[in-house]
Backbone and ligand atoms as CSV (ligand in chain L), in Angstrom:
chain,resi,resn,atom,element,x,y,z
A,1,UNK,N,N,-4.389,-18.252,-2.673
A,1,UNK,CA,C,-4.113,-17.763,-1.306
A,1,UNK,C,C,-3.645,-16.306,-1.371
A,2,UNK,N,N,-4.203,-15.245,-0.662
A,2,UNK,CA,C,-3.901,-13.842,-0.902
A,2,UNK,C,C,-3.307,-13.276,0.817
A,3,UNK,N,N,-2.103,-13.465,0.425
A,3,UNK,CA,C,-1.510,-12.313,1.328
A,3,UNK,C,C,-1.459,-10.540,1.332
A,4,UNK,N,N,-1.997,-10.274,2.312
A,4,UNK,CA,C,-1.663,-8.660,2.619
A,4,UNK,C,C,-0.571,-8.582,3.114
A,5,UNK,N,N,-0.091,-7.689,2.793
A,5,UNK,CA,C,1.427,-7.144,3.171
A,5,UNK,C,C,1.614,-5.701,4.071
A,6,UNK,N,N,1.832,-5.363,5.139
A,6,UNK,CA,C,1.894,-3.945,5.501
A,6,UNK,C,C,2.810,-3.376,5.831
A,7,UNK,N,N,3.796,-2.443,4.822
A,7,UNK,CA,C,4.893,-2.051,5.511
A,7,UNK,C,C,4.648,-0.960,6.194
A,8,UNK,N,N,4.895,-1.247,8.241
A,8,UNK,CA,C,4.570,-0.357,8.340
A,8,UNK,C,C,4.821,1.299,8.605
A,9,UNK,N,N,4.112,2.368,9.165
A,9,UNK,CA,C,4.487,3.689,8.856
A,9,UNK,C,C,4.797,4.149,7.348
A,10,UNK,N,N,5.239,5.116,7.123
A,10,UNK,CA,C,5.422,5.866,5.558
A,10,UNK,C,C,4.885,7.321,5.739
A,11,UNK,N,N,5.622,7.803,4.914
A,11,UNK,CA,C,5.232,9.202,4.520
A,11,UNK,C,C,5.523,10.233,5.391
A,12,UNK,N,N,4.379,10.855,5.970
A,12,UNK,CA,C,4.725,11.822,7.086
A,12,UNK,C,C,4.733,11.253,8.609
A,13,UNK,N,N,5.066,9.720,8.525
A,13,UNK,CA,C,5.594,9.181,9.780
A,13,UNK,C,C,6.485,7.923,9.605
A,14,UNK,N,N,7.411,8.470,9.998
A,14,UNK,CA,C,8.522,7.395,9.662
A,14,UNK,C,C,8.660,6.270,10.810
A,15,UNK,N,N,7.961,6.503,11.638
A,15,UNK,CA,C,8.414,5.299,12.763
A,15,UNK,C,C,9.552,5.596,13.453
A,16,UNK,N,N,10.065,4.982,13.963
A,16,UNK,CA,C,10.584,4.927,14.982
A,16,UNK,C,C,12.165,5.499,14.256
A,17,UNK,N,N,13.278,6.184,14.198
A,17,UNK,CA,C,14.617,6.801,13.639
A,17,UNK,C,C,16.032,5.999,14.482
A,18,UNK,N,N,16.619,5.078,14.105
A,18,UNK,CA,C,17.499,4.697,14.745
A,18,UNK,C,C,18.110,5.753,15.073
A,19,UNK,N,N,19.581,5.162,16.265
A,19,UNK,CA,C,21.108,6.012,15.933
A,19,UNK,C,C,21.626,6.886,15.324
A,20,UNK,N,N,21.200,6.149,14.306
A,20,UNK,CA,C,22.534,6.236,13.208
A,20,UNK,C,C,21.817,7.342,12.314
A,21,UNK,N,N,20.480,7.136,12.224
A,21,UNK,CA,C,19.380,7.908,11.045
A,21,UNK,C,C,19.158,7.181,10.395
A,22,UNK,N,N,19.096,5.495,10.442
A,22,UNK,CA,C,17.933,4.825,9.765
A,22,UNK,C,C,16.210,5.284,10.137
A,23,UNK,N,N,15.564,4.420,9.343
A,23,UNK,CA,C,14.026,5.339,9.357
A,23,UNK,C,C,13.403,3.736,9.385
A,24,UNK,N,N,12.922,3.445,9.935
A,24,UNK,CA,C,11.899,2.449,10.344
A,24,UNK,C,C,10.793,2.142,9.281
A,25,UNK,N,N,10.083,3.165,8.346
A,25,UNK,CA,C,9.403,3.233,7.265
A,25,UNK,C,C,10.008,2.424,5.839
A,26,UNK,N,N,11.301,3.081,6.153
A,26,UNK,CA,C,12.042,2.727,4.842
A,26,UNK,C,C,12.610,1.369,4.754
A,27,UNK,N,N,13.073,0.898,6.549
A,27,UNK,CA,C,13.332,-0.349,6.237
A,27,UNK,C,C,11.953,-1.225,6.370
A,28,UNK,N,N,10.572,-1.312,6.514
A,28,UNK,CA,C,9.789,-2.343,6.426
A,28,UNK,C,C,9.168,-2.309,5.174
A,29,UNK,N,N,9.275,-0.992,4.624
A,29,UNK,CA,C,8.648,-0.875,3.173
A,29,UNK,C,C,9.653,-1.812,1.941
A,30,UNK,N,N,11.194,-2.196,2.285
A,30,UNK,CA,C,11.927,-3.012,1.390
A,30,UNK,C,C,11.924,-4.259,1.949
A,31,UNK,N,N,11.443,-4.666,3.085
A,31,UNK,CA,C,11.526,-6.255,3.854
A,31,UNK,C,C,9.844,-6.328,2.775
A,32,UNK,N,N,8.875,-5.579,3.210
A,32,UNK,CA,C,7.568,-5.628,2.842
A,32,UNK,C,C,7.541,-6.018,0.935
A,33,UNK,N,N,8.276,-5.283,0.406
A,33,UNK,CA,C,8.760,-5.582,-1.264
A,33,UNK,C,C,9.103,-6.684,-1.313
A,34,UNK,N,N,10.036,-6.578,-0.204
A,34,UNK,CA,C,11.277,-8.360,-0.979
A,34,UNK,C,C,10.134,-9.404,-0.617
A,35,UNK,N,N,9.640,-9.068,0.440
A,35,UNK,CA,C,8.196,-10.610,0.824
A,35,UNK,C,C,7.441,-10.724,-0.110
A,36,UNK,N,N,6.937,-9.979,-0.422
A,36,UNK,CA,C,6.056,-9.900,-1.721
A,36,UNK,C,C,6.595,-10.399,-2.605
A,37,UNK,N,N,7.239,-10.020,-3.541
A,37,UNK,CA,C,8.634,-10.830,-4.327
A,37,UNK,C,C,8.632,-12.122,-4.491
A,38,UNK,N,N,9.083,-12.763,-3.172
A,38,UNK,CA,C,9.259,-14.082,-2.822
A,38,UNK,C,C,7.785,-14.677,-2.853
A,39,UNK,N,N,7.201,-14.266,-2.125
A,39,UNK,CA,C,5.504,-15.242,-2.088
A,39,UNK,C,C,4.891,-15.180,-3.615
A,40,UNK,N,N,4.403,-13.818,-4.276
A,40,UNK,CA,C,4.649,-14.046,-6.180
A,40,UNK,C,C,4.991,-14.785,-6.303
A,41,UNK,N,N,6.478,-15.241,-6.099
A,41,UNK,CA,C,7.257,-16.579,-6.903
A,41,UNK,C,C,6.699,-17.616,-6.454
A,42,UNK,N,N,6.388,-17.942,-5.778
A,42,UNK,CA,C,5.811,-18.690,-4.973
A,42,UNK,C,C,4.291,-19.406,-4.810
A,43,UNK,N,N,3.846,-18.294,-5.929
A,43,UNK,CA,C,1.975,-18.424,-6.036
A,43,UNK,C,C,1.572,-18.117,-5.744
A,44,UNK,N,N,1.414,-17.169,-4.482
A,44,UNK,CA,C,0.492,-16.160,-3.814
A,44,UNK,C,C,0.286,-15.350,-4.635
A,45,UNK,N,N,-1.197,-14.483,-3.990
A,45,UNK,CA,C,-1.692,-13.235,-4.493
A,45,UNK,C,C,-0.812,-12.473,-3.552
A,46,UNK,N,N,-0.321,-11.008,-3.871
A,46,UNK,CA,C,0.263,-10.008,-2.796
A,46,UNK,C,C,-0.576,-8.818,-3.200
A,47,UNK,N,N,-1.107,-8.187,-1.911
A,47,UNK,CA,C,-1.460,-6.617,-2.255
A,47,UNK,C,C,-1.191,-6.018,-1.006
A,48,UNK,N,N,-0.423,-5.094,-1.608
A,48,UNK,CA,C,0.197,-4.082,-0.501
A,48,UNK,C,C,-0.574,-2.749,0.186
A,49,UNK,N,N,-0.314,-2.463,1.217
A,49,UNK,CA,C,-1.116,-1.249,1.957
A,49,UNK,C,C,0.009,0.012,1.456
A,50,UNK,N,N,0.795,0.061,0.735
A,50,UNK,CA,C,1.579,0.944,0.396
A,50,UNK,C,C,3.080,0.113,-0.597
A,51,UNK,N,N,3.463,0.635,-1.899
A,51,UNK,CA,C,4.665,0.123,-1.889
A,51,UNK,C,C,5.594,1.509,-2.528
A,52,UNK,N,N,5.307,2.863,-2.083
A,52,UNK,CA,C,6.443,3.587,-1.425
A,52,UNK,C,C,6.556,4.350,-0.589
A,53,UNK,N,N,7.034,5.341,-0.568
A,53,UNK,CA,C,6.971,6.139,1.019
A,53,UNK,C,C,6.129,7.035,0.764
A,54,UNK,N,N,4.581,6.428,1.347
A,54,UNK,CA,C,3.939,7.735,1.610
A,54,UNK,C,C,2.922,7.137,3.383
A,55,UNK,N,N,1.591,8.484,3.152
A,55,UNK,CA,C,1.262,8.189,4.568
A,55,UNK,C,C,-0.195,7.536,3.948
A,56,UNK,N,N,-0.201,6.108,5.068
A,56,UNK,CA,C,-1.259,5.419,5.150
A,56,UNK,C,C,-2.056,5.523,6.305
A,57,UNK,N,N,-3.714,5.528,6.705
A,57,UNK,CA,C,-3.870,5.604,8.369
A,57,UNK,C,C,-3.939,4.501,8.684
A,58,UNK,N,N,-3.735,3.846,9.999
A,58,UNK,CA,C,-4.183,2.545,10.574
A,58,UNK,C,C,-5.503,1.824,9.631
A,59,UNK,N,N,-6.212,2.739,10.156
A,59,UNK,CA,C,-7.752,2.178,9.515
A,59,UNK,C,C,-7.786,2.022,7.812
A,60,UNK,N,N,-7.152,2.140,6.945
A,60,UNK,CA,C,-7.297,2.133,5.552
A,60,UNK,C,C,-6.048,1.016,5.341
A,61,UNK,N,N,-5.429,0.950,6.088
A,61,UNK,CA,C,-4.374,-0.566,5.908
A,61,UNK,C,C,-5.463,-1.684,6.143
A,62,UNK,N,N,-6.051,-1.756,7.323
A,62,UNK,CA,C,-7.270,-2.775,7.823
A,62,UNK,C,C,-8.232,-3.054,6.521
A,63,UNK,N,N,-8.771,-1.588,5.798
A,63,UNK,CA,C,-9.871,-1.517,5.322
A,63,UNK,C,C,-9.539,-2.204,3.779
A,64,UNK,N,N,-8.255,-1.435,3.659
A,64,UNK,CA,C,-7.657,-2.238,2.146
A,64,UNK,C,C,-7.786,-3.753,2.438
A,65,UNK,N,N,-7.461,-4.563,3.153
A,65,UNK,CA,C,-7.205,-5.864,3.881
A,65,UNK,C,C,-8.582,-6.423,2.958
A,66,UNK,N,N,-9.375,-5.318,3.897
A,66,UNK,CA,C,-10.775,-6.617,4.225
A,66,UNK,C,C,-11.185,-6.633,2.980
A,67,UNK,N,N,-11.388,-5.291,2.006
A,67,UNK,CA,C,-12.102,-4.864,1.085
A,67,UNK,C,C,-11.360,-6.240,-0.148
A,68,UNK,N,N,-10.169,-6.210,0.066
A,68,UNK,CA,C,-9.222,-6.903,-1.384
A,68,UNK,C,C,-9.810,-8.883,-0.777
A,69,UNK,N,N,-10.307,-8.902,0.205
A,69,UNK,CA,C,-10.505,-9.981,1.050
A,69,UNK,C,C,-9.548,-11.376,1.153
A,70,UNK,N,N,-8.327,-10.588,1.927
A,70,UNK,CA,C,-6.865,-11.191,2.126
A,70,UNK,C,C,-7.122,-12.327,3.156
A,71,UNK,N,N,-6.636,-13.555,2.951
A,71,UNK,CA,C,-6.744,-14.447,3.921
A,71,UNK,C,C,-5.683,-14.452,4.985
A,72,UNK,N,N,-4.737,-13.932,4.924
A,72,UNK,CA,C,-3.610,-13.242,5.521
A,72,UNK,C,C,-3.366,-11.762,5.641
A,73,UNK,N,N,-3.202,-11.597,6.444
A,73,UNK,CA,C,-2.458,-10.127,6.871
A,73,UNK,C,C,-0.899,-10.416,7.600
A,74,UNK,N,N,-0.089,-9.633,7.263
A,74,UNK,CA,C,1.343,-9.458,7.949
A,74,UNK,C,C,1.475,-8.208,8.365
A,75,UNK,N,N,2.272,-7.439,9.021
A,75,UNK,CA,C,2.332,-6.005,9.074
A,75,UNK,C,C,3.674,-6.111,9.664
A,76,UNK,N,N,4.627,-5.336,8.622
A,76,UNK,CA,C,6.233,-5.755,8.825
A,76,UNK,C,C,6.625,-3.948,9.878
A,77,UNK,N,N,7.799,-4.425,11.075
A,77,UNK,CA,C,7.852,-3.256,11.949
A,77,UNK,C,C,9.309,-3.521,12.175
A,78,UNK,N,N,9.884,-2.330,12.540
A,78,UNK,CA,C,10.870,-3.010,13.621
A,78,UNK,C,C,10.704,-2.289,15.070
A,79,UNK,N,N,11.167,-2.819,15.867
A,79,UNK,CA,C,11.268,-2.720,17.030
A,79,UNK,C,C,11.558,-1.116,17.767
A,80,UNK,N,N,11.339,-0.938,18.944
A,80,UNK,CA,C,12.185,0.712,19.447
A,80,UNK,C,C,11.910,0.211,20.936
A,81,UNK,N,N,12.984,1.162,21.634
A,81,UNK,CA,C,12.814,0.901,23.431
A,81,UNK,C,C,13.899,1.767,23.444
A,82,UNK,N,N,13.561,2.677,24.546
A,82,UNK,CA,C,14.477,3.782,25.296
A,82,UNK,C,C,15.754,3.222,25.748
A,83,UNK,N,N,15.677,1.894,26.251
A,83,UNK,CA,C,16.357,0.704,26.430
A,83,UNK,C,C,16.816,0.473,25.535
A,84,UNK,N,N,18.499,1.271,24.781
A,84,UNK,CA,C,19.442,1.199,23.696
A,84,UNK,C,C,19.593,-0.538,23.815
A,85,UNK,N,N,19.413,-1.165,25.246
A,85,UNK,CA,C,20.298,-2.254,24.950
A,85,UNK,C,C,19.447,-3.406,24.745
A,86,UNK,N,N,18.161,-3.389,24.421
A,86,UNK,CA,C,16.654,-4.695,24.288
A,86,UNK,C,C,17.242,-4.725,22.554
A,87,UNK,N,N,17.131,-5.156,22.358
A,87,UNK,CA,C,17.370,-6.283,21.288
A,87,UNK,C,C,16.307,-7.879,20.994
A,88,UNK,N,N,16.246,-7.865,19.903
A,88,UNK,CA,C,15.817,-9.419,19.424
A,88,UNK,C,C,14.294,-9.655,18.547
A,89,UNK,N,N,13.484,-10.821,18.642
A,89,UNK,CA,C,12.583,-10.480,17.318
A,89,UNK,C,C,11.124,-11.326,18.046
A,90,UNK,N,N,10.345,-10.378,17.954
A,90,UNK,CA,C,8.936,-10.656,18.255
A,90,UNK,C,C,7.352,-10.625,17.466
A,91,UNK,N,N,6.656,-11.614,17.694
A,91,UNK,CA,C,5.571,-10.708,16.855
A,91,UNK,C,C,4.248,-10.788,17.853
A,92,UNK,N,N,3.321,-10.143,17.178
A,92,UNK,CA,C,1.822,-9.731,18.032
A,92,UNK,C,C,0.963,-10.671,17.202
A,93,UNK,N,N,0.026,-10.530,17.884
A,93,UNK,CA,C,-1.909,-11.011,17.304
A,93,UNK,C,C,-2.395,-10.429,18.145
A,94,UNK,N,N,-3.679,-10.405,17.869
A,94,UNK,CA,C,-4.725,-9.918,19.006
A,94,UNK,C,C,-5.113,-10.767,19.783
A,95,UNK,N,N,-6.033,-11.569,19.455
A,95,UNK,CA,C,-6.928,-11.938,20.356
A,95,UNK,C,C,-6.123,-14.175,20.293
A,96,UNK,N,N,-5.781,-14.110,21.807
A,96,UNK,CA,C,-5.453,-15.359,22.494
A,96,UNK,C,C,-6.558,-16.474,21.857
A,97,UNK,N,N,-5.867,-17.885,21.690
A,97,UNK,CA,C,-6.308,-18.647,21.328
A,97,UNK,C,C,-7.166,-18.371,19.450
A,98,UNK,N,N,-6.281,-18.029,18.748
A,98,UNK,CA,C,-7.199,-18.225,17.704
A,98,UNK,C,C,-6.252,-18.628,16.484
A,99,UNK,N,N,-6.158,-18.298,15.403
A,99,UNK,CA,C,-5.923,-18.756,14.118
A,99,UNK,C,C,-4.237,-17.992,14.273
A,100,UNK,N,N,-4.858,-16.730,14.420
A,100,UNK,CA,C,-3.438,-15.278,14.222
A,100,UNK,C,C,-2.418,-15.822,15.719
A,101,UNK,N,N,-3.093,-16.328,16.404
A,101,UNK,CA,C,-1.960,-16.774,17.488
A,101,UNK,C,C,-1.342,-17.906,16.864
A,102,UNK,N,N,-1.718,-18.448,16.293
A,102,UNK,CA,C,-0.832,-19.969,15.849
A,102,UNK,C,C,-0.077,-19.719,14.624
A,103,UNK,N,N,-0.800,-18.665,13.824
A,103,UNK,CA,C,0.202,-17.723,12.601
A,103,UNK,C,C,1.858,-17.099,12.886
A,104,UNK,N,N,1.316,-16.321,14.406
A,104,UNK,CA,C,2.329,-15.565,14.633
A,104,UNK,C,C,3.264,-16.131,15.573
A,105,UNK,N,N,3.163,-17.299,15.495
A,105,UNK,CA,C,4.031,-18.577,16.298
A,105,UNK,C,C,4.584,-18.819,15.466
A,106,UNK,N,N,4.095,-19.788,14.297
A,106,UNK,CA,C,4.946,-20.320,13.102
A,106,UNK,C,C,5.867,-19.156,12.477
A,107,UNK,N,N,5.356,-18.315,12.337
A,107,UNK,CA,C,5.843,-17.035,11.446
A,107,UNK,C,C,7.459,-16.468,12.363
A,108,UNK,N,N,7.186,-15.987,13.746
A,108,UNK,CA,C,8.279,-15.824,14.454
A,108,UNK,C,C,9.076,-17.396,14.505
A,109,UNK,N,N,8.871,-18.392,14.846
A,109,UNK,CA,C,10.011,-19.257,15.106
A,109,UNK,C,C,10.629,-19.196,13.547
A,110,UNK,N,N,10.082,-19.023,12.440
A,110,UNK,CA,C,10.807,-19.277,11.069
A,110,UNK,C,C,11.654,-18.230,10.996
A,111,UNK,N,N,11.358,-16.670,11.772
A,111,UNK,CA,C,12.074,-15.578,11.232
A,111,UNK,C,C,13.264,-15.565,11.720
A,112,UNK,N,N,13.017,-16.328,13.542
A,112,UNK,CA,C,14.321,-16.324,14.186
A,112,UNK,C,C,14.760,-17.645,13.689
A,113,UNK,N,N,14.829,-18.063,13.482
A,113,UNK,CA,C,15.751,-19.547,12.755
A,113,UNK,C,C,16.366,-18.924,11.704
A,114,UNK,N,N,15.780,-17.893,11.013
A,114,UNK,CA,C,16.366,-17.530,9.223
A,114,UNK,C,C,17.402,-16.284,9.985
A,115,UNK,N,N,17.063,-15.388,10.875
A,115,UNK,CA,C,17.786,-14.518,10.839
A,115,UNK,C,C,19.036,-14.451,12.464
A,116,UNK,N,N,18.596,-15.190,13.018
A,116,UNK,CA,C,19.332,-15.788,14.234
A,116,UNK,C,C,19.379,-14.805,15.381
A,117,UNK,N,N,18.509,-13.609,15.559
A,117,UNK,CA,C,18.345,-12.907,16.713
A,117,UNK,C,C,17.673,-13.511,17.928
A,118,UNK,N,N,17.457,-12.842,18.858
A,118,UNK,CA,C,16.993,-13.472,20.107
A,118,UNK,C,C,15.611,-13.702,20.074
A,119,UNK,N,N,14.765,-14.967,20.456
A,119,UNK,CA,C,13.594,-15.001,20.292
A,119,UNK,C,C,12.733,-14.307,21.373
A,120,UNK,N,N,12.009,-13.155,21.333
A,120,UNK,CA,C,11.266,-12.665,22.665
A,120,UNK,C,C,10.331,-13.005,22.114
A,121,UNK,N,N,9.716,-14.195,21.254
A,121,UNK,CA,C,8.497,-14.656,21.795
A,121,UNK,C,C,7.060,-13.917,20.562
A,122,UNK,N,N,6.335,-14.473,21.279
A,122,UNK,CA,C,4.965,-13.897,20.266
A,122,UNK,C,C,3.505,-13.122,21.193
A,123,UNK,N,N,2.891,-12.114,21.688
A,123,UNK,CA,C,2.490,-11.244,22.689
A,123,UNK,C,C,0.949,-10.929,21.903
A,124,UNK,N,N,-0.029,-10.643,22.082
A,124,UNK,CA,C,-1.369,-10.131,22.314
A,124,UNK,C,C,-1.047,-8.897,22.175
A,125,UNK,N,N,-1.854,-8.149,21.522
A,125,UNK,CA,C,-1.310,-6.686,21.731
A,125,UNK,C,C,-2.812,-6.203,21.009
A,126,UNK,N,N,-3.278,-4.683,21.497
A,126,UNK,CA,C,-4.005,-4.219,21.042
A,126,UNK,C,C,-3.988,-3.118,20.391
A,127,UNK,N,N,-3.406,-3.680,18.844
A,127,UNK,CA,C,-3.217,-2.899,18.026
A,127,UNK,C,C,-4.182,-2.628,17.037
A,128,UNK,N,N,-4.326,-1.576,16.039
A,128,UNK,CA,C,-5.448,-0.995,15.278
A,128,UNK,C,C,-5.284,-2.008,14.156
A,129,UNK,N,N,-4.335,-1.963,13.286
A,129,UNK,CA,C,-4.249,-3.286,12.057
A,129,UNK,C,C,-4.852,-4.631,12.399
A,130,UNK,N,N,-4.181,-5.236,13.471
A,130,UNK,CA,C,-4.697,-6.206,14.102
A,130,UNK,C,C,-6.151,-6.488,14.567
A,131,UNK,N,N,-6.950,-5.213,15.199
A,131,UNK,CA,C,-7.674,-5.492,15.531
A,131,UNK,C,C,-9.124,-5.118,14.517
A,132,UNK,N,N,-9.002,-4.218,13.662
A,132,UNK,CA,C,-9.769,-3.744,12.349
A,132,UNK,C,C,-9.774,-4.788,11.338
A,133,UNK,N,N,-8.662,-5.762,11.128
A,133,UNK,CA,C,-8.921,-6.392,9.651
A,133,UNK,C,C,-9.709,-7.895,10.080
A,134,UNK,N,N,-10.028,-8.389,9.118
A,134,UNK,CA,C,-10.944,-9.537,9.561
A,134,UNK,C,C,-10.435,-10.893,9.293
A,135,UNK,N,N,-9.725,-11.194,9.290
A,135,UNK,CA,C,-8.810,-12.311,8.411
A,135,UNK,C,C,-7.655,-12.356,9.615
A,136,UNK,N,N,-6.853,-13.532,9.622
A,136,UNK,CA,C,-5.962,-13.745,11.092
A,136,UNK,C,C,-4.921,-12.668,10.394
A,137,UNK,N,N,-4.324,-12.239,11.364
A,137,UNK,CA,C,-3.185,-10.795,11.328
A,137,UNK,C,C,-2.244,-10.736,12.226
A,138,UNK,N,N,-0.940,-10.267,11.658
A,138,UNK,CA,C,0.069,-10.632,12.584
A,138,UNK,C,C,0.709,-9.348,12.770
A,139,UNK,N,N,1.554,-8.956,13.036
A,139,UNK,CA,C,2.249,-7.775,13.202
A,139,UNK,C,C,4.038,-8.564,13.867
A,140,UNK,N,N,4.773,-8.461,12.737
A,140,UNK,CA,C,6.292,-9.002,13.403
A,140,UNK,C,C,7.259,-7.521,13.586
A,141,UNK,N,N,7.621,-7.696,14.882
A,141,UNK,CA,C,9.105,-6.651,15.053
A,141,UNK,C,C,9.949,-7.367,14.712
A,142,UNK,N,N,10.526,-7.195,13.384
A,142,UNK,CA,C,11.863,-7.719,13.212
A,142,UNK,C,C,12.914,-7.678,13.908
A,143,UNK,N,N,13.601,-6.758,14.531
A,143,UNK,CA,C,14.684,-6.552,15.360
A,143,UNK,C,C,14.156,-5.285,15.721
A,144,UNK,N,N,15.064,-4.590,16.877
A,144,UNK,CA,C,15.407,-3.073,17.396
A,144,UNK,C,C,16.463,-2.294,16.613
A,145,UNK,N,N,15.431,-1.109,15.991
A,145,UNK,CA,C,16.587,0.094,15.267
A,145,UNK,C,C,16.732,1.133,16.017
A,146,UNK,N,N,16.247,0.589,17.902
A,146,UNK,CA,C,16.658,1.766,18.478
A,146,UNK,C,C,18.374,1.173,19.047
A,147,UNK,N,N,18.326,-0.364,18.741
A,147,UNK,CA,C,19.747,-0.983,19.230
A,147,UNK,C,C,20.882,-0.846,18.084
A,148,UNK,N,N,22.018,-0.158,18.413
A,148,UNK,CA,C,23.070,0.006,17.339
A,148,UNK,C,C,23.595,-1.030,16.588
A,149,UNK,N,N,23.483,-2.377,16.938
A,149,UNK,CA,C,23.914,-3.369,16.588
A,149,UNK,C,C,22.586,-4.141,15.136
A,150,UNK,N,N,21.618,-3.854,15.766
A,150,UNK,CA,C,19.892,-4.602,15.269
A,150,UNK,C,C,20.218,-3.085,14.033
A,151,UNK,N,N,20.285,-2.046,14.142
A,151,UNK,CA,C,20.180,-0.956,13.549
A,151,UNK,C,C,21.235,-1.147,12.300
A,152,UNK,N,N,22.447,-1.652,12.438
A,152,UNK,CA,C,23.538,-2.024,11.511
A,152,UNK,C,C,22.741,-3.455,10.698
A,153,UNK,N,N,22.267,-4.054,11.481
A,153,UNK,CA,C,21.679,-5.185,10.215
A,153,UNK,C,C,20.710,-4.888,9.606
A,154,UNK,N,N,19.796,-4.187,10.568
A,154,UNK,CA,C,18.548,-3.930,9.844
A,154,UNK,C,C,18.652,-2.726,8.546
A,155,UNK,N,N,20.132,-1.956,8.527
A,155,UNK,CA,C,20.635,-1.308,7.435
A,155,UNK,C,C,21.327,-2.180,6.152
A,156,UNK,N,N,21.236,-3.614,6.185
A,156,UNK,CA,C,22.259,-4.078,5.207
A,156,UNK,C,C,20.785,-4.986,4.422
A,157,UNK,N,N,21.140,-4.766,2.999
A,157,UNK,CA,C,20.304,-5.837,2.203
A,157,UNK,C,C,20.016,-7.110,2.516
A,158,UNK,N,N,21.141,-7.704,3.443
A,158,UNK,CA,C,21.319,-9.128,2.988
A,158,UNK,C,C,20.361,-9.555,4.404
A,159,UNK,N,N,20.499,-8.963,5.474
A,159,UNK,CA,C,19.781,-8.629,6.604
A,159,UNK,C,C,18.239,-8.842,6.380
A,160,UNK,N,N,18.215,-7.562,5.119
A,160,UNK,CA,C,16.426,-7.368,5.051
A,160,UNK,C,C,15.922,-8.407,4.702
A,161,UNK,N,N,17.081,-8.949,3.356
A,161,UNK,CA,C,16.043,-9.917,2.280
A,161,UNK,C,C,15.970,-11.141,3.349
A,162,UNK,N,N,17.109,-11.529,4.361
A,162,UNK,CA,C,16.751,-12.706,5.146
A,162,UNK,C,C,15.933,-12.454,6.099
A,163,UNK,N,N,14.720,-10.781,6.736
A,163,UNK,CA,C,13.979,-11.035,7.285
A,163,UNK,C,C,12.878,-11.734,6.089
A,164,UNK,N,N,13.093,-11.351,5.117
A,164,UNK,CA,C,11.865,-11.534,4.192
A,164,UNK,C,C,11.667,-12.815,3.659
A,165,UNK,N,N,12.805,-13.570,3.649
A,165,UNK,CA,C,12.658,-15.157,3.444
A,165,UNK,C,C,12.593,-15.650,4.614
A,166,UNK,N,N,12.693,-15.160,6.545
A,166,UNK,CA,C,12.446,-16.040,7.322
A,166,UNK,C,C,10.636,-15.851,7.557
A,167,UNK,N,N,9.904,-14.741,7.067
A,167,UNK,CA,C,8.838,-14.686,7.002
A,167,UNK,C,C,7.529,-15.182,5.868
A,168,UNK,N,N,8.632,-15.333,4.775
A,168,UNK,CA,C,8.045,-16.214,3.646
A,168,UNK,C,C,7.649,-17.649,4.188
A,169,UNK,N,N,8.662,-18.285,4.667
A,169,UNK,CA,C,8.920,-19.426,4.757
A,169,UNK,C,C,8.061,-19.535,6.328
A,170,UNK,N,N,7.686,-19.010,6.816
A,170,UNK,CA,C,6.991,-19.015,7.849
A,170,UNK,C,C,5.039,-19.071,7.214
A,171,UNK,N,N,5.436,-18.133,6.756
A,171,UNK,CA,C,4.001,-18.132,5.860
A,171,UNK,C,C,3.463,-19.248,4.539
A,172,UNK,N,N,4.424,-19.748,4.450
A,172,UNK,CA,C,4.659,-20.724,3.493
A,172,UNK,C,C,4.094,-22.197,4.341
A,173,UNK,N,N,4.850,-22.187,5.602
A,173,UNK,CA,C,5.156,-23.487,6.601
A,173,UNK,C,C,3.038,-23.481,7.160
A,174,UNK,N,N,2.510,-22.219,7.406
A,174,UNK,CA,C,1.322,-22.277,7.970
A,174,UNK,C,C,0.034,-22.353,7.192
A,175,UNK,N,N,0.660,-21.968,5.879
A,175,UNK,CA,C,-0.635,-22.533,4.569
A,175,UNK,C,C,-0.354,-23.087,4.084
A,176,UNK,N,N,0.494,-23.898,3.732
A,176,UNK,CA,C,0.258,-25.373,2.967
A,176,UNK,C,C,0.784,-26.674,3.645
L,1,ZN,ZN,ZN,6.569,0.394,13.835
């Protein structure tokens, strides 16, 4: 079973910059490591669209995907809203009714059970990763690092590695 991994942004785009001066790049690129990590142990294949800080485009995350021919895709994010005070943990798929909608169901209820933020649920979205790779694909916002509070966890190890075991175990729960 071969998982893709995407941490996303890097390099000359960091994503979204909390508060405080966390960097959005830096924290999905160590949730994106520690998952990997865990699924290895675990028996999976892992191949990453990046594993340090540099710049990847949309389309060559997709293209790595299809080319390595991943039966999974993830694409690890966190959250942003002008709205200091939105908070909590969501993920995307593209297209309604299919494989990646029932992925990114299992995958979010495991992350919010492991990490105990607010569930906003799982949304359609028409995103480029999502919609370029060929294999079901998810895209999870872990929390908001535009929220000072989501921004303080999403800065602590113990934080990351438990987004990365509530997404293991999510991914774990939907393939076998
Ligand atoms: Zn992002």
């Amino acid at each position: 079973m071969k998982i893709f991994i995407d941490a996303g942004h890097g390099g000359k785009n960091p994503g979204a910059i909390g508060q405080n001066g966390l960097y959005e790049s830096n924290v999905t690129l160590d949730i994106a490591l520690k998952l990997g990590r865990i699924l290895t142990e675990w028996g999976y294949e892992v191949e990453y669209s990046r594993k340090t800080d540099k710049t990847v485009s949309l389309s060559d995350r997709a293209k790595m995907a299809n080319e390595w021919g991943a039966n999974f895709f993830v694409s690890i994010h966190c959250n942003s809203n002008v709205n200091k005070e939105a908070n909590g943990t969501s993920t995307y798929f593209y297209k309604p009714n299919t494989v990646a909608e029932s992925f990114a169901s299992v995958v979010n209820n495991s992350l919010v059970r492991q990490i105990e933020r607010k569930d906003l649920g799982i949304f359609s979205a028409n995103f480029a990763v999502l919609r370029l790779t060929r294999m079901p694909a998810i895209l999870v916002e872990t929390a908001f690092i535009s929220n000072l509070a989501e921004e303080a966890l999403l800065a602590s190890n113990t934080f990351r590695q438990n987004c990365a075991i509530g997404i293991a175990n999510g991914i774990a729960e939907f393939t076998t």
